[in-house]
PLY file of the C-alpha trace (Angstrom):
ply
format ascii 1.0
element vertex 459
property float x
property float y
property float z
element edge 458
property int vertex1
property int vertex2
end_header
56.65 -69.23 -138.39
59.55 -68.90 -136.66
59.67 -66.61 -133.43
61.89 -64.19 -132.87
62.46 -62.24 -129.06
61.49 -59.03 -130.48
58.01 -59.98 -130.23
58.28 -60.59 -126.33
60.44 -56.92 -125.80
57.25 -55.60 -124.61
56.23 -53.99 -121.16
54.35 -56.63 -118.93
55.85 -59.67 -120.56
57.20 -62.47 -117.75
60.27 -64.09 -118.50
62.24 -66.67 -116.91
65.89 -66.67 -117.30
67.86 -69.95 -116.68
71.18 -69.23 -115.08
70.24 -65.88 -114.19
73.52 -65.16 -112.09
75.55 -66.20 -114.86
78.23 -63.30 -115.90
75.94 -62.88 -119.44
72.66 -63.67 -118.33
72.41 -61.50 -114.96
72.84 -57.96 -116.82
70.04 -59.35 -119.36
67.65 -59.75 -116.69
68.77 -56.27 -115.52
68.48 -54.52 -118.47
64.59 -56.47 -119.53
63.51 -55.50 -116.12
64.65 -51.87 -117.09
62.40 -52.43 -120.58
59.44 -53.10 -118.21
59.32 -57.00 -118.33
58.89 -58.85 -115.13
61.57 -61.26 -114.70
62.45 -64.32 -112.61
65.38 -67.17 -113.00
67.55 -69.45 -111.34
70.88 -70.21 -111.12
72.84 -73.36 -109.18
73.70 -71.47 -106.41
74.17 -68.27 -104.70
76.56 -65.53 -105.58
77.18 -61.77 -105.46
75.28 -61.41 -108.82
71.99 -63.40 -107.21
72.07 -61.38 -104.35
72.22 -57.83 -106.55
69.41 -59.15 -109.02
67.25 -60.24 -105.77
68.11 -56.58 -104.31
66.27 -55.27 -107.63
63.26 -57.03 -106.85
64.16 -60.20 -109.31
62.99 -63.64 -108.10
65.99 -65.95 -107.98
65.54 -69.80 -107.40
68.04 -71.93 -106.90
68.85 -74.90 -108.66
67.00 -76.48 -112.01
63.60 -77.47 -111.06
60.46 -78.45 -113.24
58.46 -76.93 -111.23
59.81 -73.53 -111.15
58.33 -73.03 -114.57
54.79 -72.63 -115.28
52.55 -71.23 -118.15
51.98 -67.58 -116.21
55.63 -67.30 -118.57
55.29 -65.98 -121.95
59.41 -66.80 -122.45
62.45 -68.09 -121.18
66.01 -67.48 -122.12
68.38 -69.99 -121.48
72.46 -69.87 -120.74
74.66 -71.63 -123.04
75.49 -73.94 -120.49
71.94 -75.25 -120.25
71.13 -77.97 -122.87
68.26 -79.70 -124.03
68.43 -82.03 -120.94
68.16 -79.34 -118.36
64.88 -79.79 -116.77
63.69 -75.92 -116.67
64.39 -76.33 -120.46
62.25 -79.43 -120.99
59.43 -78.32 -118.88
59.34 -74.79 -120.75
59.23 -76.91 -123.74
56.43 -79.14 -123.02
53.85 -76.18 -121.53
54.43 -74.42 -125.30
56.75 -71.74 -123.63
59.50 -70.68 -126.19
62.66 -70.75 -125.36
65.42 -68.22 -126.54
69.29 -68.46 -126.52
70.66 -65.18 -124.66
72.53 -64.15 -127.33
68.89 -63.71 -129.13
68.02 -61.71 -126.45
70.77 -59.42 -126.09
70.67 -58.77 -130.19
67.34 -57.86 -129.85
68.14 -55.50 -127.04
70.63 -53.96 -129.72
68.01 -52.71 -131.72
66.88 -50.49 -129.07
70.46 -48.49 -128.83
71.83 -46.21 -131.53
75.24 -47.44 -131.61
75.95 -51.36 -131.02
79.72 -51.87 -130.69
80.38 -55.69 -130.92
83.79 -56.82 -130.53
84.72 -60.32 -132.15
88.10 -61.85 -132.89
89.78 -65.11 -132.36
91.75 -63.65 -129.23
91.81 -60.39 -127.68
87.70 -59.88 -127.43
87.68 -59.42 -123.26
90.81 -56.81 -123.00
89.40 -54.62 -126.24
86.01 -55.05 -124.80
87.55 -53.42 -121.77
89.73 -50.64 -123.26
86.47 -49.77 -124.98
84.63 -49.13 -121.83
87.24 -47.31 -120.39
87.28 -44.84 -123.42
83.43 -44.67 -123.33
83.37 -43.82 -119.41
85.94 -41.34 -120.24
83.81 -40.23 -122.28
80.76 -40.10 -119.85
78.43 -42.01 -122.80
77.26 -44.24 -120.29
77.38 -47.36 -121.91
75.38 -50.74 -121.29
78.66 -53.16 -121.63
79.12 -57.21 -121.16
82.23 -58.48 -121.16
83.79 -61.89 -120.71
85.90 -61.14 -117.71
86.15 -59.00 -114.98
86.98 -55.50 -115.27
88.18 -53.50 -112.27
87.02 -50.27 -113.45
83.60 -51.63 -112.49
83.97 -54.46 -110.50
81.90 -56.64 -112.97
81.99 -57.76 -116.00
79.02 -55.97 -117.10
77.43 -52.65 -116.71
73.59 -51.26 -117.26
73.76 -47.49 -118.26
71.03 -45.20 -119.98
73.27 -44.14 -122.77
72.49 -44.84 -126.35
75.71 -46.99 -126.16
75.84 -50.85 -125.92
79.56 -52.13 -125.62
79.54 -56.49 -126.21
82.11 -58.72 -126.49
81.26 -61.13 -129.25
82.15 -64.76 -129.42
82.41 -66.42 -132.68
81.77 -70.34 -131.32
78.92 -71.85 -132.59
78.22 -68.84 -134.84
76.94 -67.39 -131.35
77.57 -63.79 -132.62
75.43 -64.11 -135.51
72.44 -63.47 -133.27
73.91 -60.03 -132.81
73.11 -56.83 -134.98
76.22 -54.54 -134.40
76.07 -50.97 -136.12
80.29 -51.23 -135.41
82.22 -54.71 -135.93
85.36 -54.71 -134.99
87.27 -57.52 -136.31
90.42 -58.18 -134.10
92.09 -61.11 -135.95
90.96 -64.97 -136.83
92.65 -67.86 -136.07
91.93 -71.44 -136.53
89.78 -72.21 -133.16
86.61 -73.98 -131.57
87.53 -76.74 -134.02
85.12 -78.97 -132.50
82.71 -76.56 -134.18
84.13 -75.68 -137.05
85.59 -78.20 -139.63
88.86 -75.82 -140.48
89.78 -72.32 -140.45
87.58 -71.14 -143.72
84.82 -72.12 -141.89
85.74 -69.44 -139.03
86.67 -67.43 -141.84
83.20 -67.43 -143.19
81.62 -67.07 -140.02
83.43 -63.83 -139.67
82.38 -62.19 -142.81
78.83 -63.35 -141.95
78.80 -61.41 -138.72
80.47 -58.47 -140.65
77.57 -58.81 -143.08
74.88 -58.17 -140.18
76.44 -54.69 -140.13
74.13 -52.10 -141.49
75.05 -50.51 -144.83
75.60 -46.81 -142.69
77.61 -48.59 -140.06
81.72 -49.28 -139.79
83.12 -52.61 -139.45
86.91 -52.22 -138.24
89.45 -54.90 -138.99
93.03 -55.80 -138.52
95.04 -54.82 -140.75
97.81 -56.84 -139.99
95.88 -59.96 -140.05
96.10 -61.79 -143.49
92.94 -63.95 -142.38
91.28 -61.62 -141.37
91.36 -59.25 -144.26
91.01 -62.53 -146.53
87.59 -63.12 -144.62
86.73 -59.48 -145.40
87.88 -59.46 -148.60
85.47 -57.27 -150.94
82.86 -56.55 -148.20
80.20 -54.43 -149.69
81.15 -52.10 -145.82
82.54 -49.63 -145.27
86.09 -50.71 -143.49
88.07 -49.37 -141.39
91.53 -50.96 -140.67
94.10 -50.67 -137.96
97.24 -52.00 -137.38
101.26 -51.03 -137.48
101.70 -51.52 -141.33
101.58 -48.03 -143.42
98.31 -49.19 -145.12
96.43 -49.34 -142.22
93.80 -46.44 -141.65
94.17 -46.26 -137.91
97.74 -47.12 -137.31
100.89 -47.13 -134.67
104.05 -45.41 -134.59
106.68 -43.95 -132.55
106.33 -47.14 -130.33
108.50 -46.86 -127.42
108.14 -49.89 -124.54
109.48 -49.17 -121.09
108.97 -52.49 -119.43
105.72 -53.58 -118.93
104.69 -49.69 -120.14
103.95 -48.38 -123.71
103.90 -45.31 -125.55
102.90 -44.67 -129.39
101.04 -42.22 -131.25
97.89 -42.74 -133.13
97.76 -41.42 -136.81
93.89 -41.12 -138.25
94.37 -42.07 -142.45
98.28 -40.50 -141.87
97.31 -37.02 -139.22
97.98 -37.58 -135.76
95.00 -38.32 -133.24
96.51 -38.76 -130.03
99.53 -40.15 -127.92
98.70 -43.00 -125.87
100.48 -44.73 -122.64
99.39 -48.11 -122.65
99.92 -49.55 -118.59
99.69 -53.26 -119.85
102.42 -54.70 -121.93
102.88 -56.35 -125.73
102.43 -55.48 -129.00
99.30 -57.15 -129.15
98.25 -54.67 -126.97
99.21 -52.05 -128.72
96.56 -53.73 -131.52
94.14 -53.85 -129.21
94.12 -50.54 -128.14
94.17 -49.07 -131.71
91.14 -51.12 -132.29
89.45 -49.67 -129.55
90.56 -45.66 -130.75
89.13 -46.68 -134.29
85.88 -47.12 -132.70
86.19 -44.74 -130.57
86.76 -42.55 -133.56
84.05 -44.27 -135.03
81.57 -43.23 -132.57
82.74 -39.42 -132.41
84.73 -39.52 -128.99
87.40 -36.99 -128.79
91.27 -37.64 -128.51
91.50 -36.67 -125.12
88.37 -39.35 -123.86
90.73 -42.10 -125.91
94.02 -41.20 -123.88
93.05 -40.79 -120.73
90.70 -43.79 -120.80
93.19 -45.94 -121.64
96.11 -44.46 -119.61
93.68 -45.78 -116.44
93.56 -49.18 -118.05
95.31 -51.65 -116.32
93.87 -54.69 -117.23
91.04 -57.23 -117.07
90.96 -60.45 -114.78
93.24 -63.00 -115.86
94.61 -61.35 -118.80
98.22 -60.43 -117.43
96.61 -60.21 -113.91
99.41 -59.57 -110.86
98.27 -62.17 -108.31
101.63 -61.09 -105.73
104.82 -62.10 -104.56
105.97 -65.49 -103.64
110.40 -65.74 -102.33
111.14 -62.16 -104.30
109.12 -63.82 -107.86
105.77 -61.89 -109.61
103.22 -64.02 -109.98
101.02 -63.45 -112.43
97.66 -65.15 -114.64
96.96 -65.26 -117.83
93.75 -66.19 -119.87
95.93 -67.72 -122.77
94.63 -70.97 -124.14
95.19 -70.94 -127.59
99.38 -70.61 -129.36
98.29 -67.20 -130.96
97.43 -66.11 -127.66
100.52 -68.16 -125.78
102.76 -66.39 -128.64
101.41 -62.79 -127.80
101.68 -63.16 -123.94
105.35 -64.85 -124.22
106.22 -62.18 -126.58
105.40 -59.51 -124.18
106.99 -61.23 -120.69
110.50 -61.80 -122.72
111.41 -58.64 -122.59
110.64 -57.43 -118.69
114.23 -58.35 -117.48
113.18 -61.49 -115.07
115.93 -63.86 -114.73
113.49 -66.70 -115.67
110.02 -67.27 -116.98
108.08 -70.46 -115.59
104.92 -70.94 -117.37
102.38 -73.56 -115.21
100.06 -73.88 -118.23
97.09 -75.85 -118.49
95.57 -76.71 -121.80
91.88 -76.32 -122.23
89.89 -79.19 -123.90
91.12 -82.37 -125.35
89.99 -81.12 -129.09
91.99 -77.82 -128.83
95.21 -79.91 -127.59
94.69 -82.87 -130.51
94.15 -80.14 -133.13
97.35 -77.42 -132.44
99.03 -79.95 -130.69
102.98 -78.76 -132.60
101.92 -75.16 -132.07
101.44 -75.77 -128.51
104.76 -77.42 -128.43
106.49 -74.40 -130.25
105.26 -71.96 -128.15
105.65 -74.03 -124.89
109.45 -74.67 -125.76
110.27 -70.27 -125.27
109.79 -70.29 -121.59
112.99 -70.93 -119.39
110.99 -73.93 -117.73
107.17 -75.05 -118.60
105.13 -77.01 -116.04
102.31 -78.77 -117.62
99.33 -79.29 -116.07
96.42 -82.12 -117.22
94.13 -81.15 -119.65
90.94 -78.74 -118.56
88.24 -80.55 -120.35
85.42 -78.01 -120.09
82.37 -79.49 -121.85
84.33 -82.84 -123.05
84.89 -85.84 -122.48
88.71 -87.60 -123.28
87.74 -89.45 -126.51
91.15 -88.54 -128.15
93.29 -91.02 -125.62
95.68 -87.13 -125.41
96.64 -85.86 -121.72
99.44 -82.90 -121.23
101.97 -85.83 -120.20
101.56 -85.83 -124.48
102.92 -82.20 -124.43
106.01 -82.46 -121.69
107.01 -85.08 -123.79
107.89 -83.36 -127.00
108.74 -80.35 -124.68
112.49 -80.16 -123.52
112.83 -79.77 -119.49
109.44 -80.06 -119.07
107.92 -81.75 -116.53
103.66 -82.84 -116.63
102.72 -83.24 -112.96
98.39 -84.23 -112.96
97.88 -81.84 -109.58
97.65 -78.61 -108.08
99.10 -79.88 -105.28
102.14 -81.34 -106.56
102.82 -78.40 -109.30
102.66 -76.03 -106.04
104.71 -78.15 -104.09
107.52 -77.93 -107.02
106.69 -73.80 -107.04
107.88 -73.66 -103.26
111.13 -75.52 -103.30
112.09 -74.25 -107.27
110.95 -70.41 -107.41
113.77 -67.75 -106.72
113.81 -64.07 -106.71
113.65 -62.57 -109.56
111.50 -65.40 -111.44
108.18 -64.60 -113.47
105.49 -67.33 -112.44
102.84 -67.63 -115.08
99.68 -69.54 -114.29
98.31 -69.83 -118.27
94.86 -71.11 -119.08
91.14 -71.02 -119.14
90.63 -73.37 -116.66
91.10 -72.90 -112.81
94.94 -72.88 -112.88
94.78 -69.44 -111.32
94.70 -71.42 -107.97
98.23 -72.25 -108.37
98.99 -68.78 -108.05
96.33 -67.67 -105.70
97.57 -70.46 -103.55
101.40 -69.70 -103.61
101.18 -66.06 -102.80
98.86 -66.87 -100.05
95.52 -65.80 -101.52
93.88 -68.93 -102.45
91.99 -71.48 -100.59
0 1
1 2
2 3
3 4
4 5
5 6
6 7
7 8
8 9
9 10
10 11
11 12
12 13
13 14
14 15
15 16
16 17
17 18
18 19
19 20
20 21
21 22
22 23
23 24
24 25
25 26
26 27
27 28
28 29
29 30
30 31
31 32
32 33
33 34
34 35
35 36
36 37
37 38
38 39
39 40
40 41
41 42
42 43
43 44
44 45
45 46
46 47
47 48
48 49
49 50
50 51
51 52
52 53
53 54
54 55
55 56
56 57
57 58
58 59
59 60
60 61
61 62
62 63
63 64
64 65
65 66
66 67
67 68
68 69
69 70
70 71
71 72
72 73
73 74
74 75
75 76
76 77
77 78
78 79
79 80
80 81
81 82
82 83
83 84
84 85
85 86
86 87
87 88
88 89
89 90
90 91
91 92
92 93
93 94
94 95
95 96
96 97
97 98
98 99
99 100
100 101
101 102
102 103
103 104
104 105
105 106
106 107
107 108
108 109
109 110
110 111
111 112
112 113
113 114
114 115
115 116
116 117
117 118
118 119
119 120
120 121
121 122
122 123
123 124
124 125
125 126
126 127
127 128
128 129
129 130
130 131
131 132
132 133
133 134
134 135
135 136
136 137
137 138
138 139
139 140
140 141
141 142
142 143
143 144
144 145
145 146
146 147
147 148
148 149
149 150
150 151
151 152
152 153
153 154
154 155
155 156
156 157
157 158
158 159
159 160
160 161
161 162
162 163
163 164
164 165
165 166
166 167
167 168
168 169
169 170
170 171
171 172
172 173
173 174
174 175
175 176
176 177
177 178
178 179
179 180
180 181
181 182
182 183
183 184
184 185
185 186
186 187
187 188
188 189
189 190
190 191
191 192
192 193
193 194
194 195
195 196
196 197
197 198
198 199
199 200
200 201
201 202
202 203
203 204
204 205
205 206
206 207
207 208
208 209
209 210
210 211
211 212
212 213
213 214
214 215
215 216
216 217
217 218
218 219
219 220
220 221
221 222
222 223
223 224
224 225
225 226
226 227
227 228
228 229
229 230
230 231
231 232
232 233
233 234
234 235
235 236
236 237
237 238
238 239
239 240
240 241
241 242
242 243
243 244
244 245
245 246
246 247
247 248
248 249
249 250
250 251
251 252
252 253
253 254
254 255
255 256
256 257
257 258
258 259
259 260
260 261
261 262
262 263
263 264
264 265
265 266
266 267
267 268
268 269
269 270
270 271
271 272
272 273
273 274
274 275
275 276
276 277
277 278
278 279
279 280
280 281
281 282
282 283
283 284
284 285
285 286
286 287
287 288
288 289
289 290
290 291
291 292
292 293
293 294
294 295
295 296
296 297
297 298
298 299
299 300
300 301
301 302
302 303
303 304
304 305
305 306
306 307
307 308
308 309
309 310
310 311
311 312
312 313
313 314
314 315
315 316
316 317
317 318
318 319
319 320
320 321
321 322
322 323
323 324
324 325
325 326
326 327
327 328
328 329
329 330
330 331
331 332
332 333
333 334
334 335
335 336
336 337
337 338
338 339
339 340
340 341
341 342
342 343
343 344
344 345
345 346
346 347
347 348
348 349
349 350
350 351
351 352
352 353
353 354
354 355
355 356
356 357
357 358
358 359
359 360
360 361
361 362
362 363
363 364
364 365
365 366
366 367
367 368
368 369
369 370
370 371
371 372
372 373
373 374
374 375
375 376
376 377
377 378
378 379
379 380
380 381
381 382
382 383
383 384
384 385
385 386
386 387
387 388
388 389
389 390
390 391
391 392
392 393
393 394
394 395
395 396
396 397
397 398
398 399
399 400
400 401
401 402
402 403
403 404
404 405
405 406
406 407
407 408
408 409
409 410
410 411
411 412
412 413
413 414
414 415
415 416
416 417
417 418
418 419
419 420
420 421
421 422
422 423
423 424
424 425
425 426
426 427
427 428
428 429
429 430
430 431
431 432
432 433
433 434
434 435
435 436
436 437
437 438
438 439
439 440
440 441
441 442
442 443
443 444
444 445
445 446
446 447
447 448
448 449
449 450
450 451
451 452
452 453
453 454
454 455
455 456
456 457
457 458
């Protein structure tokens, strides 16, 4: 029989969470505690999360220890990043003490709220995540929210509420959002990713539809109009859809766009009858997307026109998705989350038009897989920018079996230089960067510190 974490939602029940302060995992222990569970954990090290959970009453070790776990548990959750070999994991295992994946734990948890808004998509998850919140706060629904990021508006990337509203961000890799059970998908496009998961893009494409599946036959899944994969993948879904985008056919679409520099206004039309007028703060059409995604579920879920424009007119971003870091010799310096071309595409297609005299993207590739498998897309997209600075390769979970470093990319890149550290790109920064320049830092790695650094923030 297999188990499933419904069965230890109860009052009383002692869980253990592994990598408790983790940006995921330290809301679930807040939110279990709030079901009546007593919960414990550990985590690496301190942070500002560990310190808040102890504040609550929750037990935080720190570091991985055998020890720590005993059989007074009657679960443990585990964060992605701990495997088979951690040793809290192995010890669990050998006392008979199931262990969940958080993402089991937070779909159960979705059971428990009326409305479970789960935003998925290749790229563009953490920002419509965010533009969501911002409409639901508006709103005063008091959501429970995770996101992937940090979001200003709560200086978190998560928040516990006692609405009947649960706002998550919903990652595709290793099917991880197939543990969820959303009563509104929103599908905000599908690219060909994570391909050290998935053998090509119809296998992403099938994951999505699977995850739109899980959607209730009363609930809404919303999709991208504009997205030929992505209505492909939802191609005769026995759902009922809702679509966005700029085309005419879209239910939930655009117009009147007018961009004023890094500003945007449009109207919303609902099936062809206006809804509301929006100014957007954050620049690109792929913006735009994302924020009509986040009125069709706002729609969706019965919040007025006025909750959907002034929520978004106060959003000005998440952390590291366009982020300002300052001002370095009369140049904006800014970061940007962008690891993948789509996403490179969307974020070069927004800077072009600001008016700097020159764009210099530092970007750092993340993993060797991603880099092997779009390798010519990365080189389109890297060839826009006035002068690209190529960092090495973030591996992230991997290890170089490919023989490929970004020296690969400058290559086939024209005035491109590959320099392997911080150090030495910074160094270039200082004695290159004029006013008037855009600096983008570009990545999922740490390349933000090449920012941080030059504008005097950094360490």
């Amino acid at each position: 029989m297999t188990l499933t974490f419904d069965e230890y939602l109860k009052p009383g029940k002692r869980g253990y969470l592994i990598g408790i302060g983790g940006v995921s995992m330290s809301p679930l222990a807040e939110v279990l505690q709030g079901e009546g569970l007593v919960i414990s954990g550990s985590d690496m090290q301190h942070s500002a999360n560990v310190v808040h959970l102890e504040g609550l009453g929750i037990r935080v070790n720190i570091g991985h220890h055998a020890e720590n776990i005993n059989t007074g548990y009657d679960f443990v959750v585990r964060t992605a990043a701990a495997r088979d070999d951690n040793p809290e994991v192995q010890a669990a295992r050998a006392l008979g003490v199931p262990v969940f994946e958080r993402t089991q734990a937070w779909g159960a948890l979705m059971k428990r709220y009326r409305n479970a808004l789960c935003i998925s998509g290749t790229h563009g998850k953490t920002t419509t995540t965010s533009m969501c919140t911002h409409i639901l706060m508006a709103a005063e629904k008091d959501p429970t929210v995770m996101i992937g990021g940090t979001l200003p508006l709560l200086h978190a990337g998560h928040r516990v509420g006692a609405g009947d509203t649960i706002v998550m961000e919903s990652c595709e890799y290793y099917d991880s959002f197939l543990a969820f059970f959303p009563t509104i998908a929103v599908v905000l496009d599908i690219d060909a990713d994570h391909l050290d998961y998935f053998a090509d893009l119809e296998a992403v494409k099938a994951s999505f539809r699977k995850f739109a599946r899980l959607v209730p036959p009363g609930g809404t899944v919303i999709a991208n109009r504009d997205d030929a994969n992505t209505m492909d993948a939802l191609k005769d879904l026995d759902r009922r859809v809702v679509t966005f985008g700029l085309t005419d056919e879209a239910d939930v679409q655009a117009v009147n766009i007018v961009s004023r520099g890094a500003q945007t206004d449009f109207d919303v039309l609902d099936h062809g009858k206006f809804f509301a007028h929006l100014h957007l703060q954050v620049p690109g059409i792929h913006n735009v997307k994302n924020a009509l995604a986040a009125a069709a579920a706002a729609m969706t879920l019965g919040v007025s026109p006025t909750a959907v424009t002034y929520g978004l007119a106060g959003f000005r971003g998440a952390n590291r998705r366009f982020e300002f870091k300052g001002k370095y010799n009369g140049a904006d310096v800014y970061d940007d989350y962008a690891h993948h071309p789509g996403e490179l595409k969307a974020l070069l297609d927004a800077v072009e038009p600001l008016g700097y005299k020159r764009t210099i993207v530092i970007f750092q590739p993340h993993t060797y897989s991603r880099t092997n498998a779009l390798f010519n897309d990365f080189v389109e997209q890297l060839k826009r920018p006035d002068w690209a600075i190529l960092a090495e390769i973030y591996a992230a979970r991997e290890t170089n079996t490919l023989g490929i470093s970004s020296a690969s990319l400058a290559k086939e890149i024209p005035g491109s230089i590959f320099r392997p550290t911080f150090d030495e790109i910074e160094s270039i920064l200082r004695a290159s960067v004029q006013p008037g320049d855009l600096v983008l830092t570009v990545g999922a790695g740490d390349v933000y510190q090449v920012g941080e650094h030059l504008v005097g923030k950094g360490k």
